[in-house]
N, CA and C atoms as an extended XYZ file, in Angstrom:
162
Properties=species:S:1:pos:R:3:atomname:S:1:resname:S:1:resid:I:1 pbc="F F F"
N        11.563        6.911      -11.755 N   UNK     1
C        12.087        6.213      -10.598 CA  UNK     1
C        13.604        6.395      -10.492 C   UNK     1
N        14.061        6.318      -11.768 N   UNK     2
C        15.754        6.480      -11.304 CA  UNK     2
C        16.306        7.664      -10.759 C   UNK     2
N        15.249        9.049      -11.362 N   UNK     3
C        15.573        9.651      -10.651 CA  UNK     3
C        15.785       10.118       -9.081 C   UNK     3
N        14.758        9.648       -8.534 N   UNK     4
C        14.861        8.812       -7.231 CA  UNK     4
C        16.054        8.777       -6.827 C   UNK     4
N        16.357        7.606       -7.320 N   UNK     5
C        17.663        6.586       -6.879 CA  UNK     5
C        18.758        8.091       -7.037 C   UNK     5
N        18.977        8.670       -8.245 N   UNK     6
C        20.168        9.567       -8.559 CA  UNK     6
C        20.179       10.673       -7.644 C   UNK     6
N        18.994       10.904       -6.851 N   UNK     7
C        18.901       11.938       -5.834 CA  UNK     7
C        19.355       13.291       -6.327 C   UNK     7
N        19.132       14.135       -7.527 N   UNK     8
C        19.540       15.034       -8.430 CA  UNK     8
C        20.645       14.841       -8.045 C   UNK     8
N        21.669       14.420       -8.507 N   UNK     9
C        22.904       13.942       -8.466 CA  UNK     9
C        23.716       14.094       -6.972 C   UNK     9
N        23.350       14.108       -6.095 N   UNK    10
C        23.490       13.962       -5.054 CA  UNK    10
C        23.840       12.595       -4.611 C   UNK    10
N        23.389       11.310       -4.993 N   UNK    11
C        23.247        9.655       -5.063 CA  UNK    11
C        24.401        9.282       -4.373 C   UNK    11
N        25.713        9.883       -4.755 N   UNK    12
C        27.267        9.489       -4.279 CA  UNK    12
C        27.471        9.677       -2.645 C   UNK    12
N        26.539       10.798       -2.267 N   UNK    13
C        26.533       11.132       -0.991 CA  UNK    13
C        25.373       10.583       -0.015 C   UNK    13
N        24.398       10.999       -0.882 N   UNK    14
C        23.058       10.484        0.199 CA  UNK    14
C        23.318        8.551        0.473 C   UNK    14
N        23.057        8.022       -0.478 N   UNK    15
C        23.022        6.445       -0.050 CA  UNK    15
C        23.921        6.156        0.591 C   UNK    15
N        25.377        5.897        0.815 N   UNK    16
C        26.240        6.251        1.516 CA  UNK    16
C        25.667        6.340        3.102 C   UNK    16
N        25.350        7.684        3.106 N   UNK    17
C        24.705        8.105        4.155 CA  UNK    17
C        24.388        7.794        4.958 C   UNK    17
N        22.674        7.084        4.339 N   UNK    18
C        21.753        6.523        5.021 CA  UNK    18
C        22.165        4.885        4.974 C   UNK    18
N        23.378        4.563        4.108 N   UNK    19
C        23.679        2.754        4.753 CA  UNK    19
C        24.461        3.036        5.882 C   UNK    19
N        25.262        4.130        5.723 N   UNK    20
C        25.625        4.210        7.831 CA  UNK    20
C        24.767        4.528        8.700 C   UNK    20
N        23.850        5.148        8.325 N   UNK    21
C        22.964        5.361        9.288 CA  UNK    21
C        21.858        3.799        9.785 C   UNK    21
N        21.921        3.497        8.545 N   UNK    22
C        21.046        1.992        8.953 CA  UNK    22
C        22.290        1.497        9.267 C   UNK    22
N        23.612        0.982        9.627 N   UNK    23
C        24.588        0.179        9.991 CA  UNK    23
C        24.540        1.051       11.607 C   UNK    23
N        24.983        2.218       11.976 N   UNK    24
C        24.644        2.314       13.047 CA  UNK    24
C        23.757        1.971       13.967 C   UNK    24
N        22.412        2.312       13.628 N   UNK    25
C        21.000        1.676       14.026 CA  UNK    25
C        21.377        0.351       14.656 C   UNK    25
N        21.294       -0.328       13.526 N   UNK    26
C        21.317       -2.225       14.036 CA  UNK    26
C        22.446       -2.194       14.710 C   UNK    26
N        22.991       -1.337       14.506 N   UNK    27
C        24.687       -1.852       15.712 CA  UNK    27
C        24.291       -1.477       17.230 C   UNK    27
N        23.475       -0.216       17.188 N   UNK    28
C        23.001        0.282       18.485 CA  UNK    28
C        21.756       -0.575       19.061 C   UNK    28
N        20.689       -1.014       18.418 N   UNK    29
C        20.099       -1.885       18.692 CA  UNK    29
C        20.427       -3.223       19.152 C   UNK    29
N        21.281       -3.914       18.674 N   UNK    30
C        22.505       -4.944       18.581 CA  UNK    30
C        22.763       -5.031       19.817 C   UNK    30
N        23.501       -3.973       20.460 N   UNK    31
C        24.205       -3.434       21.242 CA  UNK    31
C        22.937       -3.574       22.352 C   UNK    31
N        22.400       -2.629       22.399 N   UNK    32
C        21.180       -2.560       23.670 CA  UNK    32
C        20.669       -4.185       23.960 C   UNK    32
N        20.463       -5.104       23.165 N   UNK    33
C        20.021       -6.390       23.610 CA  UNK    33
C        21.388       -7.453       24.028 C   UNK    33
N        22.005       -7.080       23.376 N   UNK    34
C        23.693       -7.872       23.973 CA  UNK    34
C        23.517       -7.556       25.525 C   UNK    34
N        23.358       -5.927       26.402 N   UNK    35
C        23.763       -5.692       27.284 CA  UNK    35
C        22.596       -5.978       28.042 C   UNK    35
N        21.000       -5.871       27.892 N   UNK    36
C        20.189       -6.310       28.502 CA  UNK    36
C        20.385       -7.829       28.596 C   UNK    36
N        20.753       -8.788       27.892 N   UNK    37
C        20.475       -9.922       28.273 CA  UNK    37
C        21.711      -10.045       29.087 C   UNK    37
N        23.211       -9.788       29.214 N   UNK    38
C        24.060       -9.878       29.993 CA  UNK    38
C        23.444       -9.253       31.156 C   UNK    38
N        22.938       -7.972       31.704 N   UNK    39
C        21.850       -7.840       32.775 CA  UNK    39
C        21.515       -8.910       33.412 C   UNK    39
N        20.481       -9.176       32.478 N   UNK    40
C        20.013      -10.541       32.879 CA  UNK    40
C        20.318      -11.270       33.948 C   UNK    40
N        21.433      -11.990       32.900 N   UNK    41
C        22.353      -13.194       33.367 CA  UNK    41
C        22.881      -12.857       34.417 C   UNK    41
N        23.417      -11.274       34.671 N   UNK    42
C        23.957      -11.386       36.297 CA  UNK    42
C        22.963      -11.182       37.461 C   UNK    42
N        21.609      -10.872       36.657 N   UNK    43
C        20.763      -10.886       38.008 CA  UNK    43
C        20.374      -12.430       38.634 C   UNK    43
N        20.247      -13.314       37.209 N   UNK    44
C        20.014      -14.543       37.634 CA  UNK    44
C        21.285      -15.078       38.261 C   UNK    44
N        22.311      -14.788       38.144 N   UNK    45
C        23.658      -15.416       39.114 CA  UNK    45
C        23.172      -15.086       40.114 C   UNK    45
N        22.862      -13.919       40.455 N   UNK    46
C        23.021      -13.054       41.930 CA  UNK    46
C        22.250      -13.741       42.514 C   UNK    46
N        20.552      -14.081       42.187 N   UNK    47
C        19.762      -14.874       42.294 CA  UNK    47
C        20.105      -16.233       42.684 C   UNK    47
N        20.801      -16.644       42.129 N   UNK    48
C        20.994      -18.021       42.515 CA  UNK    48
C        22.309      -18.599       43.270 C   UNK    48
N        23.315      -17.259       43.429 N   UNK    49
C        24.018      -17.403       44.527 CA  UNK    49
C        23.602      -17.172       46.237 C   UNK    49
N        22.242      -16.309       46.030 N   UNK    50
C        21.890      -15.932       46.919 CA  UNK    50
C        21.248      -17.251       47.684 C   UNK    50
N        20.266      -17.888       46.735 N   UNK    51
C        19.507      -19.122       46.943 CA  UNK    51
C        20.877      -20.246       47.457 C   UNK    51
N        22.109      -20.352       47.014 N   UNK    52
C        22.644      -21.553       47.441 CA  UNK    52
C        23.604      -21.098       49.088 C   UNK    52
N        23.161      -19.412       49.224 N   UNK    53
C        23.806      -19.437       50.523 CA  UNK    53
C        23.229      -20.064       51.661 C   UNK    53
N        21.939      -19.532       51.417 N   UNK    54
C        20.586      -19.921       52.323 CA  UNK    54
C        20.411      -21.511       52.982 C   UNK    54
């Protein structure tokens, strides 16, 4: 198993790696639901400015 982990000595580079690559991920994911729910929120303004012109 450790060898695994030591990645034939590669370990210094690969893990590294792939924790930016998983830190990107969730940041981009992160990111995509931050801006859909702000979406959202301005459709429901629009929505409900529309309703209080009426």
């Amino acid at each position: 198993m450790s060898e695994f982990f030591e990645m034939g000595g590669y370990a210094r580079f690969v893990w590294p790696a792939f924790g930016l690559t998983a830190v990107v991920l969730i940041g981009n994911a992160l990111a995509a639901v931050r801006g859909h729910r702000r979406a959202l929120d301005a459709v429901r303004d629009q929505i409900a400015a529309g309703e209080r012109e009426e």
